[in-house]
C-alpha positions as CSV (number, residue, x, y, z in Angstrom):
1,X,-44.7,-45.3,-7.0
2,X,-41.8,-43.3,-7.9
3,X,-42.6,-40.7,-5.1
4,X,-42.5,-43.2,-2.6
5,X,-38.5,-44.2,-3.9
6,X,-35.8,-42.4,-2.0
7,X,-32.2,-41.8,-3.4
8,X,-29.2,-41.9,-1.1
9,X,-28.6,-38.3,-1.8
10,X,-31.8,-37.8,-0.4
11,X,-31.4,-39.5,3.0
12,X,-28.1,-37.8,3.7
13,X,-29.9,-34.7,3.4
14,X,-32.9,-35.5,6.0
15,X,-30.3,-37.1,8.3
16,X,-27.7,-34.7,8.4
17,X,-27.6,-32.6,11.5
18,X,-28.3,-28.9,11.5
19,X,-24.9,-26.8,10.6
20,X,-24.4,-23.2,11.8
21,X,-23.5,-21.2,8.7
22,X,-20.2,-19.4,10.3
23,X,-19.8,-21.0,13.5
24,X,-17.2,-18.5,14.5
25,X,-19.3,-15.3,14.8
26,X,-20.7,-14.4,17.8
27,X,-24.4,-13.9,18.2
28,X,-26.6,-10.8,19.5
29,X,-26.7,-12.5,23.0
30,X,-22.8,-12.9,23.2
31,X,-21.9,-9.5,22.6
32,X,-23.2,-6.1,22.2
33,X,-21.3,-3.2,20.5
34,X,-23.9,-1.0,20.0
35,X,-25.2,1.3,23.4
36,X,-28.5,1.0,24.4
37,X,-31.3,3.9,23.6
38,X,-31.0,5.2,27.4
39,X,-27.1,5.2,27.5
40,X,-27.7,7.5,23.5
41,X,-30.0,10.1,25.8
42,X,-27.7,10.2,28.3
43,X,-24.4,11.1,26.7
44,X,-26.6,13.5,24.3
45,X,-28.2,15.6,27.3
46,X,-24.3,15.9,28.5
47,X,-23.4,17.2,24.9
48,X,-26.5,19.9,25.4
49,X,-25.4,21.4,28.6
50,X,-23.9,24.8,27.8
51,X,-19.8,24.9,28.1
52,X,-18.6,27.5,30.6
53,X,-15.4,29.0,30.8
54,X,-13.3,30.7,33.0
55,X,-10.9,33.6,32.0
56,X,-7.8,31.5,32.4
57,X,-9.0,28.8,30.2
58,X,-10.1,31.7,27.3
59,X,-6.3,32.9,27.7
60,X,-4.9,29.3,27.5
61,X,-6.9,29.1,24.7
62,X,-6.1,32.0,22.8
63,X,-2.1,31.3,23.6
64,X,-2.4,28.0,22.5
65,X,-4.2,29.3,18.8
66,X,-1.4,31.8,18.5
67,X,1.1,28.9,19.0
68,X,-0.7,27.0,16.2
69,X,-0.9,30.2,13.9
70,X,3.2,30.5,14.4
71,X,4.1,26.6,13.7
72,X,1.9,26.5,10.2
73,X,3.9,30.3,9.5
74,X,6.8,28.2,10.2
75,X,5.9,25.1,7.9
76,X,4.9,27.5,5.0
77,X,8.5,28.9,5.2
78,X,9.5,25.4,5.2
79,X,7.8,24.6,2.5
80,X,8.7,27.7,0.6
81,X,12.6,26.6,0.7
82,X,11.8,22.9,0.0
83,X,10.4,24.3,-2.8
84,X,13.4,26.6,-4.0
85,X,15.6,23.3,-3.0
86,X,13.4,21.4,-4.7
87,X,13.7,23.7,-7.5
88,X,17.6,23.7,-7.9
89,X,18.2,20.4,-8.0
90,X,15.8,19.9,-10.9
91,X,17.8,22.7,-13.0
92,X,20.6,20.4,-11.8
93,X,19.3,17.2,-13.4
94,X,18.2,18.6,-16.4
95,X,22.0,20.1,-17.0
96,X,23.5,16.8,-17.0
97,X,20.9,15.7,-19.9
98,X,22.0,18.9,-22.1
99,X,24.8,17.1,-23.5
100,X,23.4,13.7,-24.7
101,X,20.7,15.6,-25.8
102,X,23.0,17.3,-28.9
103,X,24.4,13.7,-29.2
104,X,21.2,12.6,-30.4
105,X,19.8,10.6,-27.0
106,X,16.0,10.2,-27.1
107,X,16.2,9.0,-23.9
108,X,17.4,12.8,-22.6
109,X,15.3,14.4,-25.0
110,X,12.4,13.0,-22.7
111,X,14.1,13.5,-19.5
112,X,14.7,17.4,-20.5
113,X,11.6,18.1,-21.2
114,X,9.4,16.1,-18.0
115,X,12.5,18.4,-16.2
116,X,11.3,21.3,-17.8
117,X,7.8,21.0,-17.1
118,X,8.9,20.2,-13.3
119,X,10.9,23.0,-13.3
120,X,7.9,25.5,-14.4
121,X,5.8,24.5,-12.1
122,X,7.9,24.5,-9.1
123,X,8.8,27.9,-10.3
124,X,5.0,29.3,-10.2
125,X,5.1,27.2,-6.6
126,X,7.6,29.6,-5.7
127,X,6.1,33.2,-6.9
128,X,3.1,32.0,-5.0
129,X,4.9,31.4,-2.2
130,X,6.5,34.9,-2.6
131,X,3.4,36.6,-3.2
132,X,1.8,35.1,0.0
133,X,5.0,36.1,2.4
134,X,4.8,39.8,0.8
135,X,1.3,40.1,1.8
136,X,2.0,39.4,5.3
């Protein structure tokens, strides 16, 4: 007898119509992203075919790797007085923290050394860079 008793909760449920879970998302029929297996063979047998070049291209080619190899010499020598820049102005900082730093200012004290340990590494940054340019 109690089976046959229904609650209200459960005749909401059975009358309810059926509710998409994210209505906004397109289904497999709408849209397709993904190329089809014959389109895949296609544009992989074009990958396969064997690239052929004339002698113009292989002397645009090489010009345009020598241009390259010159612009990263360039950046490196950038880099190498970014460094040294770099370099000077932290020796710069850390002079103006000498001072309060006799006067008894923990605050310097900290700032001296974190300049200090800066300062060493840009310096072994810049004997590296040395080293490099001398071997070239």
């Amino acid at each position: 007898m109690e089976d046959s008793i229904s609650t209200p909760k459960d005749r909401s449920r059975v009358n309810s119509p059926a509710v998409t879970s994210n209505p906004g998302t397109p289904r497999s029929e709408d849209v397709r992203a993904t190329p089809s297996p014959n389109q895949m063979r296609r544009g992989h047998n074009a990958a396969a075919q064997p690239m052929q070049l004339s002698q113009q291209q292989l002397m645009q080619l090489q010009q345009q790797h020598l241009q390259q190899l010159q612009t990263q010499q360039l950046v490196q020598q950038h880099q190498s007085q970014s460094k040294y820049t770099q370099l000077l102005a932290v020796i710069e900082d850390m002079g103006r923290d000498i001072r309060p730093t006799y006067a008894g200012s923990k605050t310097s004290v900290e700032r001296l050394k974190r300049g200090i340990v800066h300062a060493r590494i840009l310096v072994r940054e810049c004997l590296m860079e040395c080293e490099r340019s001398a071997r070239t």
